[in-house]
TORFIVEX-896407 format. One record per residue (C-alpha): residue number from 1; x, y, z. Coordinates in nm, 4 decimals. Example, Ala and Ser with C-alpha at 12.3 -4.5 7.8 and 13.67 -1.06 7.14 Angstrom:
residues 2
+-----+----------+----------+----------+
!   n !     east !    north !       up !
+-----+----------+----------+----------+
!   1 !   1.2300 !  -0.4500 !   0.7800 !
!   2 !   1.3670 !  -0.1060 !   0.7140 !
+-----+----------+----------+----------+
end
This chain:
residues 209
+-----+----------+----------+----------+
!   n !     east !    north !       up !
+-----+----------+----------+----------+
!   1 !   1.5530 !   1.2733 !   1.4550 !
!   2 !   1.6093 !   1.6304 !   1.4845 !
!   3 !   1.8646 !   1.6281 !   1.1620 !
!   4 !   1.5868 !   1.4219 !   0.9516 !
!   5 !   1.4976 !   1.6069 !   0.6715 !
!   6 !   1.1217 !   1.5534 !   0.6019 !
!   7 !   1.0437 !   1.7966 !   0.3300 !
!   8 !   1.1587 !   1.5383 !   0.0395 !
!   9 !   0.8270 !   1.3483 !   0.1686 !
!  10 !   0.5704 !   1.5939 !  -0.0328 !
!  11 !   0.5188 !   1.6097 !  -0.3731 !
!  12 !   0.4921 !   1.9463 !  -0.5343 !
!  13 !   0.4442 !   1.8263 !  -0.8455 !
!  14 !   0.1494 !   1.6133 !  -0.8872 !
!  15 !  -0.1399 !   1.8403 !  -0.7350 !
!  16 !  -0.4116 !   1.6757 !  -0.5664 !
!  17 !  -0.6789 !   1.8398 !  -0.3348 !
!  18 !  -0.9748 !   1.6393 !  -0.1869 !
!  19 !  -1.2657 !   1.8561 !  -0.1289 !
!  20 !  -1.3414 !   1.7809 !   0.2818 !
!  21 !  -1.6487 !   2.0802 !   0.2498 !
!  22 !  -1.8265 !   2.2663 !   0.0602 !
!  23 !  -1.8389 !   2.6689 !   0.2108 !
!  24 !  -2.1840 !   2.8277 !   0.1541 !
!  25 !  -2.3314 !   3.0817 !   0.3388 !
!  26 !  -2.6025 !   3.2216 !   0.1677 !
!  27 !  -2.5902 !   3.5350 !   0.3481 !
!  28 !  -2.7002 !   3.9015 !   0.2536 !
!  29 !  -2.3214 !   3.9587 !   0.3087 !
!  30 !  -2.1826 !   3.6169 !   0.1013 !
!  31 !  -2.4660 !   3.5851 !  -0.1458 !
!  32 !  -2.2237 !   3.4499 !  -0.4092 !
!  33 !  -1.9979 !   3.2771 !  -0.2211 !
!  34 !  -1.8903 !   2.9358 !  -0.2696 !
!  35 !  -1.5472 !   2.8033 !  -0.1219 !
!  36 !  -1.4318 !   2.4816 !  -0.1504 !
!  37 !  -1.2497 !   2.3576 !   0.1586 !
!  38 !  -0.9959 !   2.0882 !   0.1999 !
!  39 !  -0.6299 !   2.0385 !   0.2518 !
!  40 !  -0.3394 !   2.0226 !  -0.0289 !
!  41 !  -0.2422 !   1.6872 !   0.0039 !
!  42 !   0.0356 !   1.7301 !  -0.2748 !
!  43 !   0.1360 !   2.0101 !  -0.5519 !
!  44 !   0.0972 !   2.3487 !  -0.5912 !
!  45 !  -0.2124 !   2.5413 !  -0.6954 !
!  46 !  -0.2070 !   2.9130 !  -0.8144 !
!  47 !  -0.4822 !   3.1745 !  -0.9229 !
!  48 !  -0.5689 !   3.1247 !  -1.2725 !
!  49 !  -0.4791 !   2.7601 !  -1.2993 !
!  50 !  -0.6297 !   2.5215 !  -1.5157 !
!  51 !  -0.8455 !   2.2626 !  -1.2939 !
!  52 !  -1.0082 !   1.9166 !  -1.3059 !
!  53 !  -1.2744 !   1.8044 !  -1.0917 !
!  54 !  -1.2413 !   1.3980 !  -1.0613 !
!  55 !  -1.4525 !   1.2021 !  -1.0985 !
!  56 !  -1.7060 !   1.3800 !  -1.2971 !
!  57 !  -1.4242 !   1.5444 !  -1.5473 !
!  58 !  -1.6021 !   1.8811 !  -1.5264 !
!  59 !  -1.2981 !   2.2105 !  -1.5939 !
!  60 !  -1.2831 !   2.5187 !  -1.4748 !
!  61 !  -1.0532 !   2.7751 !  -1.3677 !
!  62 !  -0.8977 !   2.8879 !  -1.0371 !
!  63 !  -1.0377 !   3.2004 !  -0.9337 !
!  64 !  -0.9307 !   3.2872 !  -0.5702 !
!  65 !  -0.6917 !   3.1042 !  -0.3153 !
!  66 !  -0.7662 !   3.1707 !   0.0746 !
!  67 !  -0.5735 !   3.0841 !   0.3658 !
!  68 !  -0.7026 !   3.1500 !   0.7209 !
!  69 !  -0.9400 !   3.4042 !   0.5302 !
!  70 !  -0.6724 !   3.6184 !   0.3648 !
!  71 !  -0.6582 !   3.5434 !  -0.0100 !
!  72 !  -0.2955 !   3.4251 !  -0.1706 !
!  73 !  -0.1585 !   3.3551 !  -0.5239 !
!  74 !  -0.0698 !   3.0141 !  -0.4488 !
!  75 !  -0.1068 !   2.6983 !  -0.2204 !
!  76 !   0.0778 !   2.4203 !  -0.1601 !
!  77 !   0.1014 !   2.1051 !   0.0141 !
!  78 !   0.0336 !   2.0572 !   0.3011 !
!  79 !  -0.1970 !   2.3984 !   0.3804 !
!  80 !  -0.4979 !   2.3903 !   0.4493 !
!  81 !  -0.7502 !   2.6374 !   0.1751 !
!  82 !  -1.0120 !   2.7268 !  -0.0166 !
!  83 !  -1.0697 !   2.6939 !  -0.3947 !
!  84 !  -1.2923 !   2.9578 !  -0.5899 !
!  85 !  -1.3246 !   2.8321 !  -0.9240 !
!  86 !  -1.4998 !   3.0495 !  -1.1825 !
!  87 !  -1.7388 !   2.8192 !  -1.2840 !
!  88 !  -2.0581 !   2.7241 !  -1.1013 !
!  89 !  -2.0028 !   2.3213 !  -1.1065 !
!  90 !  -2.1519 !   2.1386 !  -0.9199 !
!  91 !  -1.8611 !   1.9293 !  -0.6516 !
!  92 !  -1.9300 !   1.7662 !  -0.3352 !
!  93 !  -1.7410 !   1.6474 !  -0.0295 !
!  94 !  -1.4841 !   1.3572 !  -0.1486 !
!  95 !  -1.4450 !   1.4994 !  -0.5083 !
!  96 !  -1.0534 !   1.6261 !  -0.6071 !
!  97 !  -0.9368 !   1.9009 !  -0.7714 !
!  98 !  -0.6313 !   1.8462 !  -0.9905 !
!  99 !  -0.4434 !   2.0025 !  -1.2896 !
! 100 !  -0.6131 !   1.9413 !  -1.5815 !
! 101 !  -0.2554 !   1.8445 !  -1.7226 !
! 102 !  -0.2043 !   1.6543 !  -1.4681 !
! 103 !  -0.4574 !   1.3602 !  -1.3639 !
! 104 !  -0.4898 !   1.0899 !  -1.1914 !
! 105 !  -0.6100 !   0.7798 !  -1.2583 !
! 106 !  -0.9896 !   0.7003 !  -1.2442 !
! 107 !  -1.1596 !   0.3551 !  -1.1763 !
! 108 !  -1.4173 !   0.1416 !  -1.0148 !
! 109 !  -1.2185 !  -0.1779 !  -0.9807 !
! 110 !  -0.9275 !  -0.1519 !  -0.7775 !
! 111 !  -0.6112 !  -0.3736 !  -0.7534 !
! 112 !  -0.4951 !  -0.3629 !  -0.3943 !
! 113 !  -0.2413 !  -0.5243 !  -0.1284 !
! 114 !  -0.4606 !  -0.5415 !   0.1767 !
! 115 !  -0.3803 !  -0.5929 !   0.5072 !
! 116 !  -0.6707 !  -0.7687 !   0.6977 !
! 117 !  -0.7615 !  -0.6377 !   1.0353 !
! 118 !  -1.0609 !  -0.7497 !   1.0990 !
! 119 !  -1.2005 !  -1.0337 !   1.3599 !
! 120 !  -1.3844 !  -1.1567 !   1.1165 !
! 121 !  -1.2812 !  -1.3407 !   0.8011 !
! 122 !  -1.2914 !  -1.1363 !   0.4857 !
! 123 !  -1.4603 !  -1.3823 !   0.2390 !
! 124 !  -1.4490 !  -1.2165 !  -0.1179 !
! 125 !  -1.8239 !  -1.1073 !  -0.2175 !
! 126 !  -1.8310 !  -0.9075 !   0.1327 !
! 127 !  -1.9450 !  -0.5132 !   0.1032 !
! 128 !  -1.7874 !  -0.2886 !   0.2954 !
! 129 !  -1.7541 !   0.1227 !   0.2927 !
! 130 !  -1.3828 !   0.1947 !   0.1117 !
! 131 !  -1.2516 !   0.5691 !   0.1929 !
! 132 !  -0.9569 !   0.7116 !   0.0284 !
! 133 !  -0.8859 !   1.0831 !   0.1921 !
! 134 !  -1.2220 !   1.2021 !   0.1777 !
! 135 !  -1.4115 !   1.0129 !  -0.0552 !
! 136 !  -1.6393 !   0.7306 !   0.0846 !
! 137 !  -1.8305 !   0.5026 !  -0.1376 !
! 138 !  -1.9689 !   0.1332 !  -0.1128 !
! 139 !  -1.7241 !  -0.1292 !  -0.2466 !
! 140 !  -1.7117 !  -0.5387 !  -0.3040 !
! 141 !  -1.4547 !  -0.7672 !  -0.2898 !
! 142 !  -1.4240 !  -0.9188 !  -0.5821 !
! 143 !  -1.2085 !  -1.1941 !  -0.5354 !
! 144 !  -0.8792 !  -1.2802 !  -0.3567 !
! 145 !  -0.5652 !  -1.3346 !  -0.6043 !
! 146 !  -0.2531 !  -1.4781 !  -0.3537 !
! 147 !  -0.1510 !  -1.4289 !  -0.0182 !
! 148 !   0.1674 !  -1.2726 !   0.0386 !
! 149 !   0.4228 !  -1.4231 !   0.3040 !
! 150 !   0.5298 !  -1.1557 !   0.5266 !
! 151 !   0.8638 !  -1.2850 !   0.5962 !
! 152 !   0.9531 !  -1.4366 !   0.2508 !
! 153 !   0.7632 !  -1.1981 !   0.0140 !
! 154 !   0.6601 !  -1.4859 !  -0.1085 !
! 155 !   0.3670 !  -1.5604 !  -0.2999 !
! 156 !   0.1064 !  -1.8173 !  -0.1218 !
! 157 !  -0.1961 !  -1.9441 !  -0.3042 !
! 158 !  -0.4986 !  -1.7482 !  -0.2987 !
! 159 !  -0.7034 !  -1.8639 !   0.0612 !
! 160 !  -1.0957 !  -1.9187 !   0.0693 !
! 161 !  -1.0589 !  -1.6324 !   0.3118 !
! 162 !  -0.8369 !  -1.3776 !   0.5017 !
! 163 !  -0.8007 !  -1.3651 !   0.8743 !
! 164 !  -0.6675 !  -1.1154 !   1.0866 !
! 165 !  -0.3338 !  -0.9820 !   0.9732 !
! 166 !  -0.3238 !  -1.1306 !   0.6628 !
! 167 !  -0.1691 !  -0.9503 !   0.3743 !
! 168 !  -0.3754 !  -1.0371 !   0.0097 !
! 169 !  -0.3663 !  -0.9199 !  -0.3288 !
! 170 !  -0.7566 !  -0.8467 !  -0.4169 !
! 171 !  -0.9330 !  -0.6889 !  -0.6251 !
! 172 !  -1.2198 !  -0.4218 !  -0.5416 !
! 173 !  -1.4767 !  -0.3057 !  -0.7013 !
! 174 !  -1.6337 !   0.0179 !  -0.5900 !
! 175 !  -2.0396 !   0.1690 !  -0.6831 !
! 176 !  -1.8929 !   0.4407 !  -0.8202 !
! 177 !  -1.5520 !   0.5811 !  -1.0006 !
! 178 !  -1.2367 !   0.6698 !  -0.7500 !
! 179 !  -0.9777 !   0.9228 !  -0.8230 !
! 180 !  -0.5994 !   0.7893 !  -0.7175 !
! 181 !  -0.2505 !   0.7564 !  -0.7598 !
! 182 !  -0.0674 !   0.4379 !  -0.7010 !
! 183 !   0.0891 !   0.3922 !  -0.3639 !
! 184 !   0.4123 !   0.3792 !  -0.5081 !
! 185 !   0.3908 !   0.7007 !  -0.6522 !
! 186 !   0.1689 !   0.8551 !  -0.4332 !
! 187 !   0.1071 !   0.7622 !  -0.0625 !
! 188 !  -0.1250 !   1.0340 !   0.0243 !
! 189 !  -0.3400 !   0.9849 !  -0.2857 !
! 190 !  -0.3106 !   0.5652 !  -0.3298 !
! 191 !  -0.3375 !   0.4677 !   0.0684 !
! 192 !  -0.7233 !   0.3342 !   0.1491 !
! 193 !  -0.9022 !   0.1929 !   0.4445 !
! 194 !  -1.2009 !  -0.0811 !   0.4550 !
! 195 !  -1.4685 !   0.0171 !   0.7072 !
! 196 !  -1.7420 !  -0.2174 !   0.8091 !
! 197 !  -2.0949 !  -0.0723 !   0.7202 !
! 198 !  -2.2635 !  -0.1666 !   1.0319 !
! 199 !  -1.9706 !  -0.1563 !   1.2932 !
! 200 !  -1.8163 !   0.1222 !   1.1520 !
! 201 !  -1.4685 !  -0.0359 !   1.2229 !
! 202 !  -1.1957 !  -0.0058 !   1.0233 !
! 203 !  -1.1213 !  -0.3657 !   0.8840 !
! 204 !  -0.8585 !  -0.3394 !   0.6188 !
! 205 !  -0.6009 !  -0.1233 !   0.5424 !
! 206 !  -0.5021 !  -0.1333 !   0.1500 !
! 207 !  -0.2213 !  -0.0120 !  -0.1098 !
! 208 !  -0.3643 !   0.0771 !  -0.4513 !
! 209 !  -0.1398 !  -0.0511 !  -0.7426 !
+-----+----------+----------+----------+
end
């Protein structure tokens, strides 16, 4: 294990940063200030770069890079910063900020292979919280398209329902738009989790395609 070489696992090239808080103080001191906190999940962000904030599409401009409070002239995966941007725009917890050459995809209706972990049976029409990195929003099953067999990779006909440990093809539709990659391209940026809305357990663990 010692000999494994682990730094071909992040991507430098596609640049993705999930916003996990927004930094302002409002003091006499920090009047101005607005920082936007989070951790590179992939790529490389410098000063003066080009940016997209997904989903809303709004642009700006890299102004400032910190790093345990010290500003830098780059970032990259996987620190942990803050964004300046030049522009006033408005970006909340969940958003991500990406090269605006760059992008990833952007959708309310997800295609997904889901693992089911739940002790109850997922019956497509069920709501349920979907979070991918720090974005949460209120999603739908839509409907269920095969089961896959886990030791044939084989697929099974599409069940009323999935029970625990199940793996599906489904489709899910979310309230509103979700910035990823696919899992195939992207791990960090295409993995999701289902969370039950009252329970607050995670039910479903899910692939994007």
């Amino acid at each position: 294990l010692e000999n494994v070489v682990v730094a071909n696992d992040i991507n430098l090239t596609d640049a993705r940063f999930p916003v996990q808080y927004v930094i302002r103080p409002q003091t006499d001191d920090l009047h101005d200030y607005r920082g936007y906190a989070g951790k590179v999940i992939s790529g490389v962000y410098k000063k003066g770069d080009s940016i997209t904030v997904q989903p809303s599409g709004l642009t700006s401009t890299i102004s400032a890079i910190e790093i345990g409070g010290k500003e830098v002239d780059e970032a990259f995966a996987p620190q942990s910063v803050v964004l300046h941007l030049q522009d006033d725009i408005d970006i909340s917890r969940g958003d991500v900020i990406v090269h605006s050459d760059n992008q990833p995809n952007v959708s309310n209706e997800l295609e997904v292979l889901l693992c089911w972990m739940g002790n109850k049976p997922l019956v497509p029409g069920n709501k349920y919280l979907l979070q991918i990195n720090s974005r949460v929003v209120k999603a739908v099953v839509k409907e269920i398209e095969y089961k896959l067999d886990v030791n044939s990779l084989l697929k099974e006909p599409a069940p009323e329902q999935a029970k625990l440990n199940d793996v599906i093809k489904a489709i899910i539709k979310t309230a509103s738009p979700v910035p990823y990659d696919s899992y195939k391209k992207m791990r960090v940026n295409g993995g999701a989790i289902l969370i039950d809305e009252t329970s607050n357990v995670t039910v479903g663990a899910c692939m994007i395609e």
